[in-house]
C-alpha positions, 0 to 999 in steps of 0.5 A, a space after each residue: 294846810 300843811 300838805 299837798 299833792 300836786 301832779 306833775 305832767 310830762 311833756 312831748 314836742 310836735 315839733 322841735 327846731 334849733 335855731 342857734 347856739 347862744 353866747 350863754 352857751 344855751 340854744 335858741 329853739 322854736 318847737 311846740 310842746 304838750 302835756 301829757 296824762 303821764 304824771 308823777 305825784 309829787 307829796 310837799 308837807 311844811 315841818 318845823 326844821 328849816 331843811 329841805 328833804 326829797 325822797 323818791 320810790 325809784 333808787 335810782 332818782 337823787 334825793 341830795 342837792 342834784 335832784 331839780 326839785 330840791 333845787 327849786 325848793 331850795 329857791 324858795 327857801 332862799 329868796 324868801 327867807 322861808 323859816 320852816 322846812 319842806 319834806 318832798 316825796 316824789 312818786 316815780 311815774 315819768 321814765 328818766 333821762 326820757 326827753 318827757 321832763 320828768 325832773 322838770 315837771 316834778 321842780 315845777 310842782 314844788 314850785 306851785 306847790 310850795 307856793 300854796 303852802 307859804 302862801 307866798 300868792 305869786 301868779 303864774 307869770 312869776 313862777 314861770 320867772 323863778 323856774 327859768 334859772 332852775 331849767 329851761 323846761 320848768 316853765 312850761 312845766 308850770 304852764 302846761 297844755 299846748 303851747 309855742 316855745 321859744 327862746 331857751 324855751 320860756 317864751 310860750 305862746 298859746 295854741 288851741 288845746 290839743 285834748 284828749 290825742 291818743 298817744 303811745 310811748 316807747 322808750 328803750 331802755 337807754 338813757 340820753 344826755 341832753 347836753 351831750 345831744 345839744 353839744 353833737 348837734 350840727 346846726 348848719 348841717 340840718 337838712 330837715 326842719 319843721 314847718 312850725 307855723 304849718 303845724 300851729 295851724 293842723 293843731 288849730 284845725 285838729 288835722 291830727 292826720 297831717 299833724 302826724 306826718 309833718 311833725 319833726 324834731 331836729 335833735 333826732 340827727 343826732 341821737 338816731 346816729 347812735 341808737 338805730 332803735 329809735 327808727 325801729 320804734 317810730 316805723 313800728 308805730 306807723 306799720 301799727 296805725 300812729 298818723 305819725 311818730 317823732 322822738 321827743 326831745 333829746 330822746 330816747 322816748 319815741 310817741 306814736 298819734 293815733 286816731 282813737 283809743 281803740 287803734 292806739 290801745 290795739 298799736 299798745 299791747 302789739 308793740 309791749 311784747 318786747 323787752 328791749 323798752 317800755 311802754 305807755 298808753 296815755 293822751 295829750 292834758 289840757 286843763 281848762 283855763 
């Protein structure tokens, strides 16, 4: 085998919580975090020259050393020795700069994918490893489904799989920085924060009602502060039938829960008649394990 496409998933959080700010710079969180249907596809093929190439059908994505993925190849390459050469072609789907970890899940795909390809048979464990110093979303990215998260990120802990939710994304068409978001954040000054271990239980009971009006994310104080569009969009989620709606991490992408296909295809092509963001049906991903 010389090829393979790997889909990689994006994520949304059901909840995200800051808990502090570390010695490293970094910042300890507590937030549950999801796979979602959305996925770009990402195409490695091995060639005989030892380089590493990425190339992309958005303009906009580097395709040089700053992209995540060539940075995770790049990984591989040298902590293996490897001596032949991987072209990486990233088919766009996930909106950039979102808070869905579309670079993330596209670094964790090269991972998995050239792990296969080298045959270098690293289990999960390891991967997660090795993804951790590329960034703190890869790990889960490699992971996928419903899990816990703590620490930076990278702790993740299993919870029931939450298969099959209807979700609607909504993303203006702003880009959001994450560190800018981490570094306006006022940790003491946060008045709201998620019942983490309340919303691990609705999510092992399926409450996908009450799931939806407990969800919080910490981060929202600072980036509604300076983009109000993201109220508007979560209260036109609701008005629209969402059990509830949260920006996912740093933002801007807003994510309404709905009950069922129908509502949430309904709430869809109600609030896509506008130009001022994006939108996409999709539904939370769980693989069987």
């Amino acid at each position: 085998m010389d090829s393979i496409c790997i889909k990689a998933r994006a994520k949304i959080n059901l909840s995200l919580d800051v808990l502090r700010k570390r010695e490293d710079g970094y910042h300890d969180v507590r937030m549950i975090m999801q796979s979602i249907s959305l996925h770009d596809n990402v195409f490695l093929s091995l060639t005989d020259e030892n380089v590493i190439r990425v190339s992309c059908d958005k303009m906009w994505v580097p395709t040089n050393s700053d992209n995540i993925a060539y940075k995770a190849a790049k990984v591989l390459m040298d902590k293996f020795n490897l001596h032949k050469g991987i072209d990486i072609k990233i088919v766009k789907n996930i909106p950039v700069a979102a808070g869905l970890a579309g670079g993330s899940a596209d670094a964790a795909a090269v991972l998995k994918g050239m792990n296969e390809l080298f045959f270098l048979n690293l289990g999960q464990e390891e991967l997660m490893q090795i993804g951790k110093n590329i960034g703190a979303d890869v790990p889960f990215c490699i992971k996928g489904g419903t899990m816990l998260a703590e620490g930076i990120g990278e702790i993740l802990t299993d919870i029931a799989p939450l298969k099959n939710v209807d979700i609607v994304l909504v993303k203006p068409k702003i880009s959001v920085s994450t560190a800018w978001v981490y570094k306006n954040l006022n940790i003491d000054k946060i008045v709201l924060r998620p019942d983490t271990d309340y919303i691990v239980d609705l999510i092992e009971k399926g409450d996908l009602q009450n799931l939806g009006r407990k969800m919080v994310n910490v981060l929202e104080t600072v980036t509604v502060k300076k983009y109000e569009i993201i109220n508007e969009i979560k209260e036109k989620l609701i008005k629209l039938g969402a059990f509830g709606s949260m920006m996912s991490g740093s933002g801007p992408t807003v994510f309404g829960i709905f009950e069922n296909k129908l509502t949430a295809q309904k709430a869809y092509e109600e609030i896509n008649n506008d130009n001022r963001w994006d939108c996409i049906l999709t539904e939370t991903f769980c693989e069987e394990r």
